[in-house]
C-alpha positions as CSV (number, residue, x, y, z in Angstrom):
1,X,-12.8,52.2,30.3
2,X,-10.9,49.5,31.9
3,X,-13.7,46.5,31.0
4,X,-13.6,48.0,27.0
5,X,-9.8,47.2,27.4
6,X,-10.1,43.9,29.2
7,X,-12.9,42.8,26.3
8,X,-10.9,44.4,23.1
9,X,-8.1,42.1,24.4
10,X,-10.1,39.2,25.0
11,X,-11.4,39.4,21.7
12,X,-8.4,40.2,20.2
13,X,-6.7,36.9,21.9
14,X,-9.9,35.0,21.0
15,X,-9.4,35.8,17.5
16,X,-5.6,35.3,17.3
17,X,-6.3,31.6,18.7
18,X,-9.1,30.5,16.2
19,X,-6.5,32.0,13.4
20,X,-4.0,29.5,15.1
21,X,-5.8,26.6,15.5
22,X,-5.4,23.7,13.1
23,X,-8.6,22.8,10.8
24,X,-9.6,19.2,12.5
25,X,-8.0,15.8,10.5
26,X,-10.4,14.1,8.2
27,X,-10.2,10.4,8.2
28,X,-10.8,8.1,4.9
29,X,-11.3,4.2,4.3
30,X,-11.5,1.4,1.6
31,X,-14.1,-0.1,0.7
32,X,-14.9,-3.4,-1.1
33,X,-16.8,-2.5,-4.6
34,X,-16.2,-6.2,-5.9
35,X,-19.5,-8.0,-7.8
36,X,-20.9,-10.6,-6.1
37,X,-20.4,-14.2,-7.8
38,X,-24.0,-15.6,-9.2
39,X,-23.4,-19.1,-7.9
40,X,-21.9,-19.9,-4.0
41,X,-18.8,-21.7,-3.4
42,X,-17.2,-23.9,-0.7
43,X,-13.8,-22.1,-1.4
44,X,-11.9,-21.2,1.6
45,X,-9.1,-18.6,1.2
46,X,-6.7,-16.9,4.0
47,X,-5.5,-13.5,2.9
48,X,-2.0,-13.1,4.0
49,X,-0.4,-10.1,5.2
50,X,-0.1,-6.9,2.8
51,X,3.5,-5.5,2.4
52,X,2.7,-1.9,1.0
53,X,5.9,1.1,0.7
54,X,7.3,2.2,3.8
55,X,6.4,6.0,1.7
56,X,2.9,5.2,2.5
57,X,2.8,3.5,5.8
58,X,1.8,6.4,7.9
59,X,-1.5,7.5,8.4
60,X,-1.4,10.5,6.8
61,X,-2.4,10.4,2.6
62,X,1.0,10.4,0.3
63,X,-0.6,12.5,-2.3
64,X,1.7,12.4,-5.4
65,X,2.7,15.8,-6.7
66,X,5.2,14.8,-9.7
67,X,7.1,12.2,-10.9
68,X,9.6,12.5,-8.2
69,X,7.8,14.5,-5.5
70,X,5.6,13.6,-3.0
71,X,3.7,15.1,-0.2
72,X,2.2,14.4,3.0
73,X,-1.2,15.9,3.7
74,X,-1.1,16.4,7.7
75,X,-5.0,16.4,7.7
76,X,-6.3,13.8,5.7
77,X,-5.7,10.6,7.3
78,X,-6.4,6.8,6.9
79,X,-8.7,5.6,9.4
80,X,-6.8,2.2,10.2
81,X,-3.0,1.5,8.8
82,X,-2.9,1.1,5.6
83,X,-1.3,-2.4,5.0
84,X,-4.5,-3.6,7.3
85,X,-7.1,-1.3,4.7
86,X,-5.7,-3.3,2.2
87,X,-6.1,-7.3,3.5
88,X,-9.9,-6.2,4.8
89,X,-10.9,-4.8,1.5
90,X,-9.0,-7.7,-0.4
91,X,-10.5,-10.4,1.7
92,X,-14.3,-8.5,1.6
93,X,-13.7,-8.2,-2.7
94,X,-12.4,-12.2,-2.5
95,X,-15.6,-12.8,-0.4
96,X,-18.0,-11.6,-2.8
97,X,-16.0,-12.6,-6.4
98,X,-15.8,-16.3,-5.2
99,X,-19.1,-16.7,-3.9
100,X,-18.0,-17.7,-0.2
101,X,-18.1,-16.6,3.2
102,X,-15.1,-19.0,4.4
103,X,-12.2,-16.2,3.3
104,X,-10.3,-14.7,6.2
105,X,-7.1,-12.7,7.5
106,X,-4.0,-14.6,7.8
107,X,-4.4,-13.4,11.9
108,X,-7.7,-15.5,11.9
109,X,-7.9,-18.9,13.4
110,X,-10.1,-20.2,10.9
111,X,-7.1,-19.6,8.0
112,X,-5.5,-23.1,9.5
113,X,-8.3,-25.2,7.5
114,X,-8.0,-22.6,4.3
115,X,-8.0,-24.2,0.5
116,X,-5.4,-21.3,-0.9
117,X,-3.3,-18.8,0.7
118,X,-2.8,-15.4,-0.8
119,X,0.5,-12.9,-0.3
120,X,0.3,-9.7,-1.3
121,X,3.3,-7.2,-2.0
122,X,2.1,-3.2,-3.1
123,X,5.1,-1.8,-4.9
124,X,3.4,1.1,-5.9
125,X,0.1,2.9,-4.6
126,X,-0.2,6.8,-5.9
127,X,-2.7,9.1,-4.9
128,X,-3.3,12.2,-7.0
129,X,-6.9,14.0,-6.1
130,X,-8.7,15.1,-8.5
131,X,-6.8,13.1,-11.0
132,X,-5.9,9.3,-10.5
133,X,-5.1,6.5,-7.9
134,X,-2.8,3.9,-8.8
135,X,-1.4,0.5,-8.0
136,X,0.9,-1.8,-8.8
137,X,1.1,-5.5,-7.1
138,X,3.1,-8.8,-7.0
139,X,0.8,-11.7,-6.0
140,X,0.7,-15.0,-5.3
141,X,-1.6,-17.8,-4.6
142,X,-0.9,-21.4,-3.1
143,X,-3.3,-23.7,-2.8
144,X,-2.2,-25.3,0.7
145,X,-3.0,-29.2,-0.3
146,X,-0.4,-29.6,-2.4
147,X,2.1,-26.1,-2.2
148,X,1.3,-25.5,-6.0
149,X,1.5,-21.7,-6.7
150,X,0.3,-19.0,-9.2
151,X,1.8,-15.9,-9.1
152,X,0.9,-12.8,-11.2
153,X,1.2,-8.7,-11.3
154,X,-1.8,-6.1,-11.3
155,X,-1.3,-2.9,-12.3
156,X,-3.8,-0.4,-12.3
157,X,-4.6,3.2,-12.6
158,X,-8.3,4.6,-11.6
159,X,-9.5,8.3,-12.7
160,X,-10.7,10.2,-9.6
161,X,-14.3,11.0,-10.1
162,X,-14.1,14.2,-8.3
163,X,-12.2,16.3,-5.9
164,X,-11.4,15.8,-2.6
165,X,-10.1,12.6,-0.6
166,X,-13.5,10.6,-0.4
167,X,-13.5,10.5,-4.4
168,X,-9.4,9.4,-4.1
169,X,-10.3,6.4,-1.7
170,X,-13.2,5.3,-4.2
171,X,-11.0,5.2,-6.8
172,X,-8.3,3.1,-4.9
173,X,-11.0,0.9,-3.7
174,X,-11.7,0.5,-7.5
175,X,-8.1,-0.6,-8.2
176,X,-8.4,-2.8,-5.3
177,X,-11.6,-4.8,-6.7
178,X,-9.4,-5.4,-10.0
179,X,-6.5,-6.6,-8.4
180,X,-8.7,-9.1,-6.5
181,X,-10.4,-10.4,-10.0
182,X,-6.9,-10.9,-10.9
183,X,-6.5,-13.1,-7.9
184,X,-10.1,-14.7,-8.2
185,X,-9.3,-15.6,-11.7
186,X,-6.0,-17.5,-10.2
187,X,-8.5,-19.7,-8.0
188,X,-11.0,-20.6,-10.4
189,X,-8.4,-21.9,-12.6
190,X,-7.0,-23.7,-9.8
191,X,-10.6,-25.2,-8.7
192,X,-11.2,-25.9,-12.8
193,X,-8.2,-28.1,-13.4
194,X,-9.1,-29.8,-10.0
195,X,-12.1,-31.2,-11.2
């Protein structure tokens, strides 16, 4: 009698526990989607640091509920800080729309010998599953030999094709590959009037 008591409590604690425990934390990234350029370049570009909201610089996803709400989903998570998803996935798009290998991360030593330099500032990056992912960016670009800059705004909004968070990360790495043709566009013009 005394080992069916001892076993209907174990099994009643083991139970309780499971129905206490936390389902584990799911971990998302960007990716560059960008098209690669038909011909190669010799362009070399250094892709500054990314300022992005302080709403969304956690690792948990900001998901966007309503026009003035906002929420913070405890168990989907970005893999690496945002601000650092961002200048990757930039420099990979830059990478691939310019034709060249020679573009970096402002941290990289190789950005001292760079052609332009490009700033980033997010003022807006919503995440709505199911539904949209948008963004909203300030830009800049220098080209270092002589300080002369073009600056220019992206916005963008990206249907979700599909539910969950690895649909919601496609469609902001979508956004992301426009914002960089916006900033491609800015160095081929810059490369075009040079020669």
């Amino acid at each position: 009698m005394r080992s069916l008591a001892t076993f209907a409590l174990a099994f009643t604690l083991a139970l309780f526990a499971e129905g206490c425990s936390s389902p584990p934390a799911k971990f998302y990234t960007l990716s560059a989607v960008a098209p690669a350029a038909s011909t190669p370049s010799k362009i070399s570009v250094v892709v500054g640091s990314v300022a992005v909201p302080s709403v969304i610089d956690r690792p948990q996803i900001v998901v966007t509920s309503s026009a003035n709400q906002v929420t913070v989903d405890e168990f989907s998570r970005w893999a690496s800080p945002v601000q650092d998803n961002l200048a990757r996935v930039m420099a990979d798009d830059l990478a691939a729309l310019l034709g060249t290998p020679r573009v970096t991360l402002s941290q990289s030593s190789l950005g001292a010998e760079a052609g332009y330099r490009v700033q980033i500032e997010v003022r807006n990056f919503e995440s709505a599953p199911g539904k949209y992912a948008s963004l909203d960016a300030v830009w800049s670009v220098r080209r270092l030999k002589d300080g002369k800059t073009e600056t220019g705004r992206t916005s963008v909004r990206e249907n979700v094709d599909g539910d969950g968070f690895e649909a919601l990360a496609a469609a902001h790495s979508r956004g992301i590959a426009r914002l960089s043709q916006d900033i491609a566009e800015a160095i081929r013009a810059f490369e075009r009037a040079a020669s």
